[in-house]
C-alpha positions as CSV (number, residue, x, y, z in Angstrom):
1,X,-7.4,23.3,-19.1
2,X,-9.9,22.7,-16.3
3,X,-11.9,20.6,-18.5
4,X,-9.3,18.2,-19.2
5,X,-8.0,18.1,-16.0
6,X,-12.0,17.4,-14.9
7,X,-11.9,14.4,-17.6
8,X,-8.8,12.7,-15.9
9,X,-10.0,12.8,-12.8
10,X,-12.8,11.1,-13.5
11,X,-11.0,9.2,-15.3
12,X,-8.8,8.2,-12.4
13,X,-11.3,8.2,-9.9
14,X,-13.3,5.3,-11.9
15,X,-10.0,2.8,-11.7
16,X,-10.6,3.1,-8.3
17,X,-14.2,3.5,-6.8
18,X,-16.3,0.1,-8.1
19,X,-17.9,-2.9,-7.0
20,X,-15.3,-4.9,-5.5
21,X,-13.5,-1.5,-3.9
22,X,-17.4,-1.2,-2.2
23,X,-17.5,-5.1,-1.1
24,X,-14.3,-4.6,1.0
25,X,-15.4,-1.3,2.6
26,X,-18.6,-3.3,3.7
27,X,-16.2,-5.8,5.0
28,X,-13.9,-3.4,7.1
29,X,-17.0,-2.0,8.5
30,X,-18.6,-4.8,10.0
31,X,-15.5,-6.2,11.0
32,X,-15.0,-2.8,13.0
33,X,-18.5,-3.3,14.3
34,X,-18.4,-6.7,15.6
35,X,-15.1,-6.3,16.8
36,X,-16.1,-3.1,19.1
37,X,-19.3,-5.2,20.6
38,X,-16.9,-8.1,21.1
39,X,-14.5,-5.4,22.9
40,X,-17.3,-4.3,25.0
41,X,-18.3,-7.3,26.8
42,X,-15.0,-7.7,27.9
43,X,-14.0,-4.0,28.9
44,X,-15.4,-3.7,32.7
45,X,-15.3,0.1,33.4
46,X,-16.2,2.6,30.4
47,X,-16.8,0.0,27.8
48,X,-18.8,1.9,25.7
49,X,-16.2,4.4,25.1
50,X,-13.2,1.6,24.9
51,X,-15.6,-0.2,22.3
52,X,-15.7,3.1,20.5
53,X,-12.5,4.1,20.5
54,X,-11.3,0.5,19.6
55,X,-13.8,0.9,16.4
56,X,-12.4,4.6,15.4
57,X,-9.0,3.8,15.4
58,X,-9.7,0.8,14.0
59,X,-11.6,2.0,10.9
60,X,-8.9,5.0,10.6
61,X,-5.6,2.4,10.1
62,X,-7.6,0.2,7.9
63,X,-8.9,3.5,5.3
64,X,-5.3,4.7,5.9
65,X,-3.6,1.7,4.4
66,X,-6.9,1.3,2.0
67,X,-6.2,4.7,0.8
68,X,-2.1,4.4,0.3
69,X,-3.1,0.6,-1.8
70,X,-5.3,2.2,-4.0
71,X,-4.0,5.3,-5.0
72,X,-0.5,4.0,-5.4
73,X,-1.9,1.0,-7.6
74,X,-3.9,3.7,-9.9
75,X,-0.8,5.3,-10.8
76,X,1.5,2.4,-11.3
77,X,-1.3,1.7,-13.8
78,X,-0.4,4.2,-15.7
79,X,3.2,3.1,-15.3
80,X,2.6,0.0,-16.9
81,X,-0.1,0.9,-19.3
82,X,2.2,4.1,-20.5
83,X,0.1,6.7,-19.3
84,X,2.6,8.5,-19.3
85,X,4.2,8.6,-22.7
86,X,0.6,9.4,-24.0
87,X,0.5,12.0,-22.0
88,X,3.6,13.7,-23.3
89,X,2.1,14.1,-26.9
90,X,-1.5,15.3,-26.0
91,X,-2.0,18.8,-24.8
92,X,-2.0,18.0,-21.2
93,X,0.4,19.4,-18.6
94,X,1.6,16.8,-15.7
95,X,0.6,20.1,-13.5
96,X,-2.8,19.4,-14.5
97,X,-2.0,15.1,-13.8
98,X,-0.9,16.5,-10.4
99,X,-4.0,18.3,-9.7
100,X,-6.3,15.2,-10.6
101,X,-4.5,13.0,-8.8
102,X,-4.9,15.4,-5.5
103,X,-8.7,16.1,-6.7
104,X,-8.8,12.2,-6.9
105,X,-7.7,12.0,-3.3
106,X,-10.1,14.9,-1.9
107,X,-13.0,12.9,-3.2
108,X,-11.6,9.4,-2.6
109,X,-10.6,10.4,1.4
110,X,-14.2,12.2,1.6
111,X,-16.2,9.0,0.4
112,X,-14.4,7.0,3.1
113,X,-14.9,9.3,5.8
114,X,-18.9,9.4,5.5
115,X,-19.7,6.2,6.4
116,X,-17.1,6.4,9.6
117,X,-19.2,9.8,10.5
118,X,-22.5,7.6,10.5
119,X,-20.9,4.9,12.0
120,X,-19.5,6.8,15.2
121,X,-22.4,9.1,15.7
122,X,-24.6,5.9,16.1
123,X,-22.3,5.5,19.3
124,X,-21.8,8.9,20.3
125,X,-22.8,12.4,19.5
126,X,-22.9,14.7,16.5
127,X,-20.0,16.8,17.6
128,X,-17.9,13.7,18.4
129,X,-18.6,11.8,15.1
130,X,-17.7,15.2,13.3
131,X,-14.4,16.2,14.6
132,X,-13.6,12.0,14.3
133,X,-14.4,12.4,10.4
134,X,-12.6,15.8,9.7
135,X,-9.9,14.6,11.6
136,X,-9.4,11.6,10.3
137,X,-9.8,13.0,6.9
138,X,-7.1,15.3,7.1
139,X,-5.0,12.8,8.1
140,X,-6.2,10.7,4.9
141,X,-5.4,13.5,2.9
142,X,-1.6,14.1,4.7
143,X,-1.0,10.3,4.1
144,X,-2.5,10.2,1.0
145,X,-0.2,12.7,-0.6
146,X,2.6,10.9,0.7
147,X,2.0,8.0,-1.1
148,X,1.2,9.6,-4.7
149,X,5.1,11.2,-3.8
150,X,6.5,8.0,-2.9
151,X,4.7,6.0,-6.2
152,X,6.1,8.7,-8.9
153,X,9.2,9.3,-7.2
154,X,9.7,5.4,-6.5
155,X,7.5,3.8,-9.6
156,X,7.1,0.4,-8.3
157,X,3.9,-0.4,-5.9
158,X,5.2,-2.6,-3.2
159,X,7.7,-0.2,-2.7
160,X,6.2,2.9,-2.5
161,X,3.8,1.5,0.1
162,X,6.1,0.1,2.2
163,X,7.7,3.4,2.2
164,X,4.6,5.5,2.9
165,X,3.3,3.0,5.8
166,X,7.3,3.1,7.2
167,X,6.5,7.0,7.2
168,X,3.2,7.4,8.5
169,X,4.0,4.3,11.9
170,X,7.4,6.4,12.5
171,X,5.7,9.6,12.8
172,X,2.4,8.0,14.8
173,X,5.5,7.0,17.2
174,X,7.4,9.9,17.4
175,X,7.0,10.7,20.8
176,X,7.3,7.1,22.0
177,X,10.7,7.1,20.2
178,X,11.3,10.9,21.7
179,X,10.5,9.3,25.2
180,X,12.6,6.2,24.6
181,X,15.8,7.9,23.4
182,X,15.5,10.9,26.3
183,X,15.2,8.2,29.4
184,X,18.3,6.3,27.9
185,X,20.7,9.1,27.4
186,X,21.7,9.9,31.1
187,X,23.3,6.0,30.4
188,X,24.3,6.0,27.3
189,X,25.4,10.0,26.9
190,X,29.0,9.4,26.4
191,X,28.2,6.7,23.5
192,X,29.3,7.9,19.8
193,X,26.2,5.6,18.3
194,X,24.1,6.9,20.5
195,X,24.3,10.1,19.7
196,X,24.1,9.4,15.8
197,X,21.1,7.5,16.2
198,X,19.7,10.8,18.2
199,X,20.7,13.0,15.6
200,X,19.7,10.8,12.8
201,X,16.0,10.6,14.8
202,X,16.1,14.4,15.6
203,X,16.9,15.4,12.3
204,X,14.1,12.9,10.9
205,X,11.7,14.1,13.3
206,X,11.6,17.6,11.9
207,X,10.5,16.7,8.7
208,X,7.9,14.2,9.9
209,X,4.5,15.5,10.6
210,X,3.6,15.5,14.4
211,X,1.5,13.1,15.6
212,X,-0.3,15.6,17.8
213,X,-1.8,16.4,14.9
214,X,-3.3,13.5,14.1
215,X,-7.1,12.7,15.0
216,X,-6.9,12.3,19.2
217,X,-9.3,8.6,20.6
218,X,-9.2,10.9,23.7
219,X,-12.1,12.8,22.9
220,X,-14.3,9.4,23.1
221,X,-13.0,9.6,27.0
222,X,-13.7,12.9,28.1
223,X,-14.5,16.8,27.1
224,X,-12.5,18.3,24.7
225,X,-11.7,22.0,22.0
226,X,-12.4,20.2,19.1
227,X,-11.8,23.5,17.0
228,X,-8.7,24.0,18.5
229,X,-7.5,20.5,18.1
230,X,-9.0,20.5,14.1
231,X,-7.1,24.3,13.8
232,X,-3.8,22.5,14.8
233,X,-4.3,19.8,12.1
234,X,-5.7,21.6,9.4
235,X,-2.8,24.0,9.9
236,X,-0.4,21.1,9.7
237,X,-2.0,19.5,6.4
238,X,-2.3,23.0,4.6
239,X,1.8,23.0,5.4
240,X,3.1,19.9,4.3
241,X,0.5,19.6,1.3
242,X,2.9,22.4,0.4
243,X,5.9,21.4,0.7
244,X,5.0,17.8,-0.4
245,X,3.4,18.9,-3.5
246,X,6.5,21.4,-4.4
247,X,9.1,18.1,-4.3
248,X,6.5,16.0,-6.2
249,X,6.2,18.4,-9.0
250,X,10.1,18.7,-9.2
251,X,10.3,15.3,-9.4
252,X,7.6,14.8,-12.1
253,X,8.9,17.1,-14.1
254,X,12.6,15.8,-14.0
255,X,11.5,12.4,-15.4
256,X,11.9,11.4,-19.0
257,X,9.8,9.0,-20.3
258,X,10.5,7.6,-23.4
């Protein structure tokens, strides 16, 4: 069993990682780099840090969105290609699909989140550049599994995306919302919409990871716990991976594929 599921992993893994996938990284990489030099001749107080933190959080949207895109495209490849019928008559579980497609993820959110270590330890220091990459790779991960649930639930690619990006910007905004909706009741209090759009938002909110728990640009501005902040976010990916995995295996196994 392990070796099999070892095989499609691989397997997977090499329909995504190759020459082109490496061009683009390049790309978003020195686009981050210039653009946070640029930054910094126009910041006048604490540029080096707004230059840094303009790079970070750059680098972490652009692998976030790079890492939904090419995951979800992997397996609506095998939607297409009928991975998935084949699978059904050899003697592999879609457990074990599961597991190489979150093994696939590991590896894939890792790769991405070594050169963003080098690249922010260049401008800061070893403990900032660390907690930056295991942050931001827990929060590749979180996403990550999001979008493998949206793409077999959902089975078309555009859609699953747009689903998984509408999830991850609603929960990044989250308390924006939280503080929107709390100055406007006093006004609106007595109005029967507004109160379904806060229960609709409250309810949603629940179920949506916090954004707390995402990596913090903070830290480039001043002293910080990084364990405690990682604890909080490692606690909230081991959760969710849970309870994200549990509804995608239900719905795996519900489909038919003929």
């Amino acid at each position: 069993m392990i070796g099999q599921t070892i095989a499609l992993f691989r397997y997977q893994l090499l329909g995504i990682i190759n020459t082109r996938i490496s061009i683009l990284l390049c790309l978003i990489f020195t686009v981050a780099f210039i653009g946070s030099q640029f930054i910094a001749e126009l910041a006048i107080l604490n540029s080096d840090a707004i230059a840094l933190a303009s790079m970070a959080d750059f680098l972490r949207y652009s692998l976030v969105i790079f890492l939904v895109i090419s995951l979800s495209f992997q397996v609506s490849q095998d939607y297409e290609s009928g991975q998935f019928e084949r699978l059904l008559v050899m003697p592999l579980t879609r457990v074990q699909y599961v597991i190489a497609q979150f093994i696939v993820l590991l590896v894939l959110a890792f790769v991405l989140i070594l050169p963003l270590f080098l690249l922010v330890m260049l401008f800061s220091d070893f403990s900032v550049a660390l907690y930056w990459a295991a942050a931001t790779f827990l929060e590749l991960l979180l996403v990550g599994q999001f979008a493998l649930l949206a793409i077999i639930s959902l089975e078309k690619l555009p859609l699953s995306v747009i689903f998984t990006i509408a999830i991850y910007l609603l929960s990044k905004s989250t308390s924006l919302i939280q503080l929107v909706l709390s100055r406007s009741t006093p006004f609106y209090d007595e109005e029967s919409g507004f109160q379904f759009v806060l229960f609709v938002f409250t309810t949603i909110s629940y179920v949506l990871p916090d954004a707390s728990y995402f990596a913090q640009n903070n830290i480039f501005f001043g002293s910080a716990s990084y364990v405690e902040l990682l604890t909080g976010q490692f606690v909230s990916v081991v959760l969710y991976s849970a309870f994200i995995q549990s509804i995608l295996l239900v719905d795996f196994y519900r489909k038919e594929f003929n």
